[in-house]
C-alpha positions as CSV (number, residue, x, y, z in Angstrom):
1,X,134.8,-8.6,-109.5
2,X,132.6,-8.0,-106.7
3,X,129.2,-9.2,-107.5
4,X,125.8,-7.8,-105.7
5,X,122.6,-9.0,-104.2
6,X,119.3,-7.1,-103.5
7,X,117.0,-9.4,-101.8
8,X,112.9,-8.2,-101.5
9,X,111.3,-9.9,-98.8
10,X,107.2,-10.0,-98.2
11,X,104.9,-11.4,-95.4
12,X,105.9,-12.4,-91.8
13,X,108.8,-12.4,-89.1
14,X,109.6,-15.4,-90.4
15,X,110.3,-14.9,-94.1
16,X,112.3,-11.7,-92.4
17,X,114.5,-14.3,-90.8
18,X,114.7,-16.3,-94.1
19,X,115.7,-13.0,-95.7
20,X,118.5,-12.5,-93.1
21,X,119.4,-16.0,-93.7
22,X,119.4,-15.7,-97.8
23,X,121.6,-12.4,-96.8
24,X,124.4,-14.3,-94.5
25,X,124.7,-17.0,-97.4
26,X,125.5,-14.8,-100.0
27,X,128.0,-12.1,-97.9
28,X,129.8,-15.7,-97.1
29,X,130.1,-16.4,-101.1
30,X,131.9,-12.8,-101.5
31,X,128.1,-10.9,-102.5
32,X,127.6,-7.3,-101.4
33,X,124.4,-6.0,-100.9
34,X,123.2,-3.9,-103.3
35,X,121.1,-0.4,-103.0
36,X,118.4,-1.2,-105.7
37,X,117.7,-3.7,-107.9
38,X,119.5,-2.1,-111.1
39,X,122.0,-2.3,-109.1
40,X,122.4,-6.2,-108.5
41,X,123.9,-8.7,-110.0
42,X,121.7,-11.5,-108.5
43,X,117.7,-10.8,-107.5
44,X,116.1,-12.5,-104.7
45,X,112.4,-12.4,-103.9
46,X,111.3,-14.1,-101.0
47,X,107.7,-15.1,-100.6
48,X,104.9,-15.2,-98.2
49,X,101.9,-17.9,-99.6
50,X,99.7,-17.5,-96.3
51,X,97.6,-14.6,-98.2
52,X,96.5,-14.1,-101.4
53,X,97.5,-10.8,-102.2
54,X,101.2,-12.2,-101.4
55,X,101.0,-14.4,-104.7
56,X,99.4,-11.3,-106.9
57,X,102.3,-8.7,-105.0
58,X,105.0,-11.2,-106.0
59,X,103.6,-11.5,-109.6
60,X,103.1,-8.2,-110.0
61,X,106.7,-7.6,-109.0
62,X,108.0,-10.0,-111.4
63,X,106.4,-7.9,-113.9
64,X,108.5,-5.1,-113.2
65,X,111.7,-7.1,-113.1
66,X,111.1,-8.3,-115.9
67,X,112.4,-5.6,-118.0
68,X,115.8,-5.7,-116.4
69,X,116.5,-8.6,-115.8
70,X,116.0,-8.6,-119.9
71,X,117.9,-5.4,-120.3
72,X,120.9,-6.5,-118.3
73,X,122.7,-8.9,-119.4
74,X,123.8,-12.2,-116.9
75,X,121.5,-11.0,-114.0
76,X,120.1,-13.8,-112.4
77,X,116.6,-14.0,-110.8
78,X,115.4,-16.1,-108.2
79,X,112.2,-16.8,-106.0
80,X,112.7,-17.9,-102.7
81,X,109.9,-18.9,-99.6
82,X,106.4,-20.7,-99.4
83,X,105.0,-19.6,-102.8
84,X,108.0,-21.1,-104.5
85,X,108.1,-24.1,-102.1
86,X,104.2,-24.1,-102.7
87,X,104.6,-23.3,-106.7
88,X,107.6,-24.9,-107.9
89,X,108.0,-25.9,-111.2
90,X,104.7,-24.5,-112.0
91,X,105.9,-20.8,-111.3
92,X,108.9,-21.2,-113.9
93,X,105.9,-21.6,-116.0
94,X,104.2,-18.9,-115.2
95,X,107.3,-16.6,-115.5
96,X,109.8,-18.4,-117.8
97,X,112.5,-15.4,-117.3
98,X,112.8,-16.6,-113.4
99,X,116.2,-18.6,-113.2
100,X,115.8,-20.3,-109.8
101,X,112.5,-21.1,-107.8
102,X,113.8,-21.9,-104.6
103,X,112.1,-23.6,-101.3
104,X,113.0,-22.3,-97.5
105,X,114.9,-25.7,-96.6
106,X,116.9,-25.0,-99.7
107,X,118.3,-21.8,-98.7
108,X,122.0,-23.5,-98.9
109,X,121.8,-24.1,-102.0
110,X,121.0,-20.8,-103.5
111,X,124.9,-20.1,-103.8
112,X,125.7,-22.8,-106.0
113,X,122.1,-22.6,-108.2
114,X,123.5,-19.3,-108.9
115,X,126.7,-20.1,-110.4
116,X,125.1,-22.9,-112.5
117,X,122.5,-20.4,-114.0
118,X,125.5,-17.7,-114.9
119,X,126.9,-20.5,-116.7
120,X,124.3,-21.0,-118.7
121,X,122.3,-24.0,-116.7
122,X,118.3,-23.6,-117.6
123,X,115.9,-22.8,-115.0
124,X,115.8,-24.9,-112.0
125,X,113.2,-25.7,-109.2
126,X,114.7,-26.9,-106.0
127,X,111.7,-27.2,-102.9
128,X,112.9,-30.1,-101.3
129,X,112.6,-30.4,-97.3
130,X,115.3,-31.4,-95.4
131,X,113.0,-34.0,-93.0
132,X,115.5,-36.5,-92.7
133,X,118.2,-34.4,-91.5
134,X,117.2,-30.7,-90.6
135,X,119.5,-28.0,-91.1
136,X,119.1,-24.6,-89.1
137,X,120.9,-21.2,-90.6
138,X,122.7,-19.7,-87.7
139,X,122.2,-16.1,-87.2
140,X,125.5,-14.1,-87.2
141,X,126.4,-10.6,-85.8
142,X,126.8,-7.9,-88.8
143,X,130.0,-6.2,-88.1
144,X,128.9,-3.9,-90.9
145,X,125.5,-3.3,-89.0
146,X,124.8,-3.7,-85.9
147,X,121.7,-5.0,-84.9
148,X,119.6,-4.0,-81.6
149,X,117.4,-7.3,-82.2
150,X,117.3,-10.7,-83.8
151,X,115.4,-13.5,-84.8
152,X,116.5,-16.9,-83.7
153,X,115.0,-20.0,-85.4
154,X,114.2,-22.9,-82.5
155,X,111.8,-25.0,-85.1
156,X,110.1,-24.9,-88.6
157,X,107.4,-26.9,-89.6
158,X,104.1,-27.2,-88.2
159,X,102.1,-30.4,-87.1
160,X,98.7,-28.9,-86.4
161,X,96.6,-28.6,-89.7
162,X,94.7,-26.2,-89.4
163,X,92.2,-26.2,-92.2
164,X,92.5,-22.8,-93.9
165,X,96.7,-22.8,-93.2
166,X,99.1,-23.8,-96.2
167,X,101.8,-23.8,-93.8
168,X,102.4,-28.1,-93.6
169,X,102.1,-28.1,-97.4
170,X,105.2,-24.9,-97.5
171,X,107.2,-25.5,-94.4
172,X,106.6,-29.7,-93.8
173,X,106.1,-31.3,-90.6
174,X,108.3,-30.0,-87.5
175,X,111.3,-30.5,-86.8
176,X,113.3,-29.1,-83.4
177,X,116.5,-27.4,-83.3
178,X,118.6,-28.5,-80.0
179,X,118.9,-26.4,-76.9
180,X,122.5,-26.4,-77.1
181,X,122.4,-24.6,-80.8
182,X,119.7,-22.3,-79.8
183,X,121.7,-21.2,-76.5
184,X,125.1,-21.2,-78.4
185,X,123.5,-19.1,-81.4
186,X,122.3,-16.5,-79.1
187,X,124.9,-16.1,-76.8
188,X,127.0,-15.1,-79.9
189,X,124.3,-12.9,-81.2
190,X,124.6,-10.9,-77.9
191,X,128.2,-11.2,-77.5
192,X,128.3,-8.8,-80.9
193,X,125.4,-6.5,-79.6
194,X,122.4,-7.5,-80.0
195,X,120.2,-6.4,-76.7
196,X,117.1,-8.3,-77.8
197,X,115.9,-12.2,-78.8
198,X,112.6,-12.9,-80.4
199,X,112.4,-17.0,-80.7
200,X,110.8,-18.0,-84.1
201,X,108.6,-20.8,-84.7
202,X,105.3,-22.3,-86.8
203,X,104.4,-23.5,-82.9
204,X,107.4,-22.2,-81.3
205,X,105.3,-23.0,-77.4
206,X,105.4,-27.3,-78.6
207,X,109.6,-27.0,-78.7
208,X,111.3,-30.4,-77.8
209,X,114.6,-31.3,-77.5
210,X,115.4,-33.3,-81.0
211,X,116.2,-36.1,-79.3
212,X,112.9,-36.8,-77.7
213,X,110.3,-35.4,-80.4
214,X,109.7,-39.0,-80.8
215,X,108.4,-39.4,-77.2
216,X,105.5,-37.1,-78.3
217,X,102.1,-38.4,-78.5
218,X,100.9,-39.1,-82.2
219,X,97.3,-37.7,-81.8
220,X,99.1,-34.0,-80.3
221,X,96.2,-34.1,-77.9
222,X,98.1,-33.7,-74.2
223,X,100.1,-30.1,-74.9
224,X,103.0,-29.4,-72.8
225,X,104.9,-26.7,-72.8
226,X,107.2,-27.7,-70.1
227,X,110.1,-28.1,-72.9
228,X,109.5,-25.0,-74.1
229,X,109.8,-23.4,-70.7
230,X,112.9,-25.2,-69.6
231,X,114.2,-23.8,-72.8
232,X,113.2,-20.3,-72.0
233,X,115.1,-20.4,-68.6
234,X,118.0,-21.7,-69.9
235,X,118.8,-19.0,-72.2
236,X,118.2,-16.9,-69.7
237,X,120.7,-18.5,-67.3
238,X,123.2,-19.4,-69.3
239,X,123.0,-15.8,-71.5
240,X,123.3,-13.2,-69.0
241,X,123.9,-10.0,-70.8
242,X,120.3,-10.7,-73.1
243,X,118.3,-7.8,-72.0
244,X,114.9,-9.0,-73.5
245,X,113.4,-12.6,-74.9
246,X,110.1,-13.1,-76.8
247,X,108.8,-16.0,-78.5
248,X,106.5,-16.3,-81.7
249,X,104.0,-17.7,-83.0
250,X,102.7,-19.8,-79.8
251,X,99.6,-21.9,-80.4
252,X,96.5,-20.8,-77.1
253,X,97.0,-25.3,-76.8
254,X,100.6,-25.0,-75.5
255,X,100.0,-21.9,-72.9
256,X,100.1,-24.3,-70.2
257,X,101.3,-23.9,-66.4
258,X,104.7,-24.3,-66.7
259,X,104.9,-21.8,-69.6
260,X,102.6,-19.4,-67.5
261,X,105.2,-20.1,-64.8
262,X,108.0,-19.4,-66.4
263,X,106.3,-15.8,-67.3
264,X,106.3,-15.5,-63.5
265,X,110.1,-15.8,-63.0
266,X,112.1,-14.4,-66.1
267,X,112.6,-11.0,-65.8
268,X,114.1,-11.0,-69.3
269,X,110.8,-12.4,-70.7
270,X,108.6,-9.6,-72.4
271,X,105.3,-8.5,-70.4
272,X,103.6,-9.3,-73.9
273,X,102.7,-12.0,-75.7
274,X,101.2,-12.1,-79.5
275,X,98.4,-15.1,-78.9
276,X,96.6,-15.8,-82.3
277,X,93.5,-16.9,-81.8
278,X,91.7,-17.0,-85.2
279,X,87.5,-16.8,-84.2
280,X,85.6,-16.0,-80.8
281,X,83.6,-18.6,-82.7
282,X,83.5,-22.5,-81.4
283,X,81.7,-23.7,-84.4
284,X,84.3,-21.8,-86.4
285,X,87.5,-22.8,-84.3
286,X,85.9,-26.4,-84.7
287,X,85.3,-26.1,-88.4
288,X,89.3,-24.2,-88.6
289,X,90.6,-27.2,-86.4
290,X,92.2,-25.0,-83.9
291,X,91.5,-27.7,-81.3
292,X,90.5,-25.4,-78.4
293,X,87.1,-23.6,-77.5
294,X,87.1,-19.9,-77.0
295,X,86.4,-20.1,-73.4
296,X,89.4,-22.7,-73.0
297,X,91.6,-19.8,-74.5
298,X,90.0,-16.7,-72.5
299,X,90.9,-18.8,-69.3
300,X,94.6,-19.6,-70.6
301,X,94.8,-15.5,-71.5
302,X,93.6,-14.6,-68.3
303,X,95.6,-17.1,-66.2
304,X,98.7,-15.6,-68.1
305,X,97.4,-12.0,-66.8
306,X,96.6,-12.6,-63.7
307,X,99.9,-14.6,-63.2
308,X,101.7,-11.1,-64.9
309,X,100.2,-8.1,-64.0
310,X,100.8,-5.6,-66.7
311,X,101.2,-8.5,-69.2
312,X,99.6,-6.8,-72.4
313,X,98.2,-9.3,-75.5
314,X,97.7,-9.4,-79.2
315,X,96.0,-11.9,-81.8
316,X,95.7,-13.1,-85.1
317,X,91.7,-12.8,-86.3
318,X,90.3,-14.2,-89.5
319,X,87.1,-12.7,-90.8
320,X,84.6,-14.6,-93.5
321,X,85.9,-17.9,-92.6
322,X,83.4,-19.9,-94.9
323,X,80.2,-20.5,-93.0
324,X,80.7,-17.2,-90.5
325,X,77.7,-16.3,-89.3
326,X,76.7,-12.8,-88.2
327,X,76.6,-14.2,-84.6
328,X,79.8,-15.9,-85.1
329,X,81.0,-12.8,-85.8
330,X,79.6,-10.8,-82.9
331,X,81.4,-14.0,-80.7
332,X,84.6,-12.8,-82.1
333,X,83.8,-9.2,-80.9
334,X,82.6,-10.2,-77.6
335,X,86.1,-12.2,-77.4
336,X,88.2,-9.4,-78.3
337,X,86.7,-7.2,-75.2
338,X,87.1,-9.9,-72.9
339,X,90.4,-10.4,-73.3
340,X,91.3,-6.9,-74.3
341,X,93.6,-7.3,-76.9
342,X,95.9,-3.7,-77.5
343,X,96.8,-5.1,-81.1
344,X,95.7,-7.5,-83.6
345,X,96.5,-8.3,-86.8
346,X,93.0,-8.8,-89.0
347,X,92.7,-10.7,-92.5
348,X,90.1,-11.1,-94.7
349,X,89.9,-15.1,-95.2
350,X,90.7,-16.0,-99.0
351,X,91.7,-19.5,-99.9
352,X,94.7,-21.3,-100.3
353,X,95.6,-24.5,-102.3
354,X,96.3,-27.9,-100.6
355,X,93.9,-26.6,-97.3
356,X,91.0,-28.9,-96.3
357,X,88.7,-25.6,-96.0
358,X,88.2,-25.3,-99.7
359,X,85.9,-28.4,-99.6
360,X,83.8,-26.5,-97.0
361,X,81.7,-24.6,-99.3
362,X,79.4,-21.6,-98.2
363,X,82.1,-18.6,-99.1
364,X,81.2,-14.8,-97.1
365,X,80.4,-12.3,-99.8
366,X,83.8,-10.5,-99.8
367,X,81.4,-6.6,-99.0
368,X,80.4,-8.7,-95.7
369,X,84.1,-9.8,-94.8
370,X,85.0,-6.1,-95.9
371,X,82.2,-4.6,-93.9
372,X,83.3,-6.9,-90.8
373,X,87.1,-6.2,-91.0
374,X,86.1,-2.8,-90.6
375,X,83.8,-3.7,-87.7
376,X,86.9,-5.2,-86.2
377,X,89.5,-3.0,-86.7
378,X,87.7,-0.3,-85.0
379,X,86.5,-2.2,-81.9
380,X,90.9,-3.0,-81.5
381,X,92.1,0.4,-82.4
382,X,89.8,1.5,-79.8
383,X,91.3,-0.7,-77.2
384,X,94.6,0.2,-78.4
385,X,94.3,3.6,-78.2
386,X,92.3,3.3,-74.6
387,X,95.5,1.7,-73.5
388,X,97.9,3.9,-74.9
389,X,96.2,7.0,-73.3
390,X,96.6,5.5,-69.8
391,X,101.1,5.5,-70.3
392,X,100.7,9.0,-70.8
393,X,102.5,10.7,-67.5
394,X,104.9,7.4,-66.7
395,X,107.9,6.2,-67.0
396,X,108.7,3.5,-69.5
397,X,111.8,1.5,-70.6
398,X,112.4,2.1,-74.1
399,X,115.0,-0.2,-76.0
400,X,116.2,2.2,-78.9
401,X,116.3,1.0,-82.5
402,X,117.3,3.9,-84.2
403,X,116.4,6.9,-85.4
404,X,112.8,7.3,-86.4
405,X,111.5,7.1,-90.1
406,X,111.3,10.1,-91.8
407,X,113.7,13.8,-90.5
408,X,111.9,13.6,-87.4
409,X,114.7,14.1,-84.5
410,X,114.2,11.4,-82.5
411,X,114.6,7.7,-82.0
412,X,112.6,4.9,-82.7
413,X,112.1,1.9,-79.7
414,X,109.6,-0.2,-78.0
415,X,108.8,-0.5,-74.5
416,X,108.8,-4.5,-73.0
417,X,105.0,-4.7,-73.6
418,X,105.8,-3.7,-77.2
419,X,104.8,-0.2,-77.5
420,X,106.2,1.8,-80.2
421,X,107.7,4.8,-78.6
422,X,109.1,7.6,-80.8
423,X,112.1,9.3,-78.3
424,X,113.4,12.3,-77.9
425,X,117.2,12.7,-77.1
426,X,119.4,14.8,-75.2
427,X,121.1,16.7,-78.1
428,X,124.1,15.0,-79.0
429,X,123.2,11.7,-77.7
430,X,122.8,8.4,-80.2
431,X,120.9,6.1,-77.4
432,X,120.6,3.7,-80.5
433,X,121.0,0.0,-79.1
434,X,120.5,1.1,-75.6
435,X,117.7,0.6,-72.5
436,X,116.5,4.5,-71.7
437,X,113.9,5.4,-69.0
438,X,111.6,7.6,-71.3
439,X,108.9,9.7,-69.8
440,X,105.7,9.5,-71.9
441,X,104.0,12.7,-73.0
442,X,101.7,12.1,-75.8
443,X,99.9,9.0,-77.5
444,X,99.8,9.0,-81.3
445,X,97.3,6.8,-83.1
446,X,99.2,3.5,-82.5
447,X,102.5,4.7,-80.8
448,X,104.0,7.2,-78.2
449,X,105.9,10.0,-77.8
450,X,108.2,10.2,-75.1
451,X,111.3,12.4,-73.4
452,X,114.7,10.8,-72.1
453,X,116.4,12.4,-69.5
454,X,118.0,16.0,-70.8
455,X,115.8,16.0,-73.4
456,X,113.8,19.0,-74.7
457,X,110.5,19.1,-76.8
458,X,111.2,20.2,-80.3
459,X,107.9,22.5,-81.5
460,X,105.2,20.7,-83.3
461,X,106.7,17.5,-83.9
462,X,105.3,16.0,-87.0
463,X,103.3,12.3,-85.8
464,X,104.4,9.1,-86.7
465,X,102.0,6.9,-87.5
466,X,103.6,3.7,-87.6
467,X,100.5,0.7,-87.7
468,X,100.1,-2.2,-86.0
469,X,96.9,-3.2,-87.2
470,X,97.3,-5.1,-90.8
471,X,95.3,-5.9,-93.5
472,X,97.5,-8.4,-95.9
C-alpha cells in the first residue's frame, strides 16, 4: 500500500531546503505526497526557532493535529528543524502525542524513525549533529515537477555568535560542503531544468574548501571571501547552461574585494544581493556582536554598487534590541537612506534561549518596538516603491515561475535584481521556466506588471500584492 506524506514547513529559505530535502527522503522510501493532512499517513512539521512566534505557530498547529492524529489510527507525527533540534526531549513533553522530534542533521534518519514508531516504538528524540562527519542532502530534479529554481546547500552551521541568534545552539558550528559536490549537484539540477541557483548558507560568503577549514584563523578576525568567489566562478564555468546564481545569507565581514570582483565578471551572478545588516547602530552592532561598524558596512555596500551599477540591495533589521535608544534607532534610519535598501525584512527583537543577549537586561517596551517597526517599514516601502516607479516604461528580463496566484491570467517571475513581475502572455503561450523580455507598465505596491511580446492588456486586472516586507 502506498503510504503518504504532507510535510508543513515555517520560517526561512533554509527550512524550505530542509523541507525539499525531508520531501526527496521520503519519495526515495516509496511516500507520495499527500494533498492535506487527513490525507497522510505520516505528518511532518518543520520548524523555524529564530522567532518567537515560530514556537507559538508550531504549538498552535500541533493543537490542531492533534485531533487526527487521535482519530486516525497509525498516523505518525513528527517535528523536524531548529525548535526540535533546540527542544528535544523537552517538546515530547510538551506534546506527548508527537512520535518523532527530529534535528536538521538528522533528516536521514527520519525514514527508519518512522517505521520504528508504526511498530509500536515510543516516542523518540534524535537532534544529534553530524560534526565529525557532515553529510549534505543532494538536491534532485522532480520529474513529476519541474522546478524553474533551487536551493543548493554549500555549508550549515555558523561560527559567528552573534548574541541575540540561536542559530550555533540549532544548526552547530560550520562545516563546508566540497566544490566538487556543490558543482556536480548543480550541474544535475540544471541538466533536468532548473534555470536558476540560489547558494544556501548560515555565512554562505566564509565557504572553504573542507579540506582547508582548518587553515582558518581561530579568532575569525581576517575575512576572506576569496574561496567563496573562486567557488562562484567555478560553477559558472564549469555549468554553462545555469541562467542565474545568487547566494544567501552573506555576513557585511566577508563582502571583500575578490567577492566584489567576482560581481564584476559573472554575468550569471544576480544584480542583487540580500545584505543583513541588523542595526545602523555601533553601540548596538557592538552589543549584537556583529563585528563590523556601520560605516565599515555602508563602504562595503557601496563598493559593491559602484563596482555594479544597477546592483539593487536588501537587509535584515532588528528593532528593540535591548538597550535601543531612540537615537539608535534614528542611526538605523539614517542607514537605510544611505544605502537605499528596495527591501528589507523587519523583526521585532524577542528572545531566544541559549543567546548571550538575555543577560543584557534593559528590554524595549514592546508599543516602542511596535511603534518603531512601523517607523521602519514605511521609511523601506517608500524606497521600494520609489524604485519600482522608475522600471516603469523599460524592458526587463523576467524568468517565469508560473502562473500567478489567484485566476489572474498571467505569469508570475522576477527580474535579476529580484523584482516580482506579474506577466502577461501572448494567448496561448506557457513561458513558465523560461527568460522573457517583458515591457513594464505599471508598479503595484511591491511588484510589477508587465507585457511580453504579443501580449495584450486584459481590462482592469485585479493587483497582486505579493509582500516583501515581513514581520515574523
Amino acid at each position: 500500500i502506498m503510504k503518504r506524506y504532507f510535510v508543513q514547513t515555517f520560517g526561512c529559505q533554509m527550512n524550505v531546503h530542509d523541507s525539499r530535502r525531508i520531501e526527496e527522503v521520503l519519495r526515495a522510501q516509496g511516500y507520495r505526497e499527500a494533498e492535506e493532512p487527513s490525507l497522510a499517513d505520516l505528518l511532518v512539521v518543520n520548524t523555524c526557532s529564530v522567532r518567537e512566534k515560530a514556537e507559538h505557530k508550531l504549538m498552535s498547529l500541533l493543537g490542531t493535529l492533534r485531533p487526527l492524529k487521535e482519530q486516525k489510527r497509525g498516523i505518525v507525527l513528527a517535528v523536524a528543524g531548529c525548535v526540535a533540534q533546540q527542544e528535544g526531549e523537552k517538546l515530547l513533553k510538551k506534546a506527548p502525542f508527537v512520535d518523532l522530534v527530529l534535528g536538521p542533521d538528522n533528516i536521514p534518519e527520519l525514514p527508519a524513525l518512522v517505521q520504528q514508531a508504526e511498530q509500536g516504538a515510543p516516542p523518540v528524540a534524535r537532534t544529534v549533529f553530524d560534526m565529525e562527519d557532515p553529510q549534505f542532502l543532494k538536491a534532485s530534479p522532480r520529474a513529476d515537477r519541474p522546478e524553474v529554481s533551487a536551493f543548493v546547500t554549500v555549508m550549515k552551521g555558523c561560527d559567528e555568535r552573534c548574541t541575540f541568534c540561536i542559530v550555533p545552539y540549532t544548526r552547530g558550528s560550520e562545516r563546508y560542503r566540497s566544490a566538487d559536490e556543490i558543482v556536480g549537484e548543480i550541474a544535475g539540477l540544471v541538466a533536468g531544468g532548473v534555470r536558476e541557483i540560489t547558494l544556501l548558507g548560515q555565512t554562505v560568503n566564509s565557504w572553504h574548501p573542507p579540506e582547508e577549514a582548518d587553515l582558518k584563523p581561530s579568532s575569525r578576525r581576517a575575512p576572506s571571501s576569496s574561496q567563496f568567489a573562486g567557488l562562484l566562478r567555478r560553477i559558472v564555468r564549469e555549468v554553462p547552461d545555469l541562467a542565474r546564481l545568487r547566494y544567501t545569507s552573506p555576513h557585511p565581514r566577508h563582502l571583500t574585494d575578490p567577492l566584489i570582483q567576482a560581481h564584476v565578471e559573472l554575468p550569471q551572478l544576480c544584480t542583487h544581493l540580500h545584505l543583513p545588516v541588523q542595526s545602523g547602530s555601533d553601540r548596538i552592532l557592538r552589543q549584537m556582536a556583529r563585528r563590523y561598524t556601520a560605516q565599515e558596512y555602508i563602504s562595503r555596500a557601496k563598493a559593491l554598487m559602484a563596482a555594479k551599477p544597477g546592483l539593487t540591495m536588501s537587509t535584515d533589521i532588528i528593532v528593540g534590541f535591548p538597550g535601543e535608544t531612540e537615537e539608535d534607532f534614528q542611526q538605523t534610519l539614517r542607514l537605510v537612506e544611505e544605502v537605499g535598501f528596495v527591501a528589507a525584512f523587519c523583526f521585532k527583537y524577542s528572545p531566544r534561549p541559549y543567546t548571550p543577549a538575555l543577560k543584557l537586561g534593559d528590554e524595549v517596551g514592546e508599543d516602542v518596538k511596535d511603534e518603531r517597526l512601523a517607523r521602519l517599514f514605511a521609511l523601506v516601502e517608500k524606497q521600494q516603491q520609489k524604485h519600482l516607479a522608475t522600471l516603469v516604461g523599460t524592458e526587463q528580463q523576467v524568468l517565469i515561475e508560473g502562473p500567478s496566484p489567484g485566476d489572474t491570467g498571467r505569469f508570475t517571475g522576477r527580474t535579476e535584481r529580484n523584482e516580482i513581475v506579474h506577466v502577461i502572455a501572448a494567448e496561448g503561450v506557457d513561458p513558465t521556466g523560461t527568460l522573457v523580455r517583458a515591457s513594464i507598465d505599471e508598479a503595484f505596491r511591491h511588484s510589477l506588471s508587465g507585457l511580453m511580446p504579443g501580449a495584450s492588456t486584459p481590462p482592469s486586472p485585479s493587483k497582486p500584492a505579493r509582500k516583501q516586507l515581513t514581520v515574523v
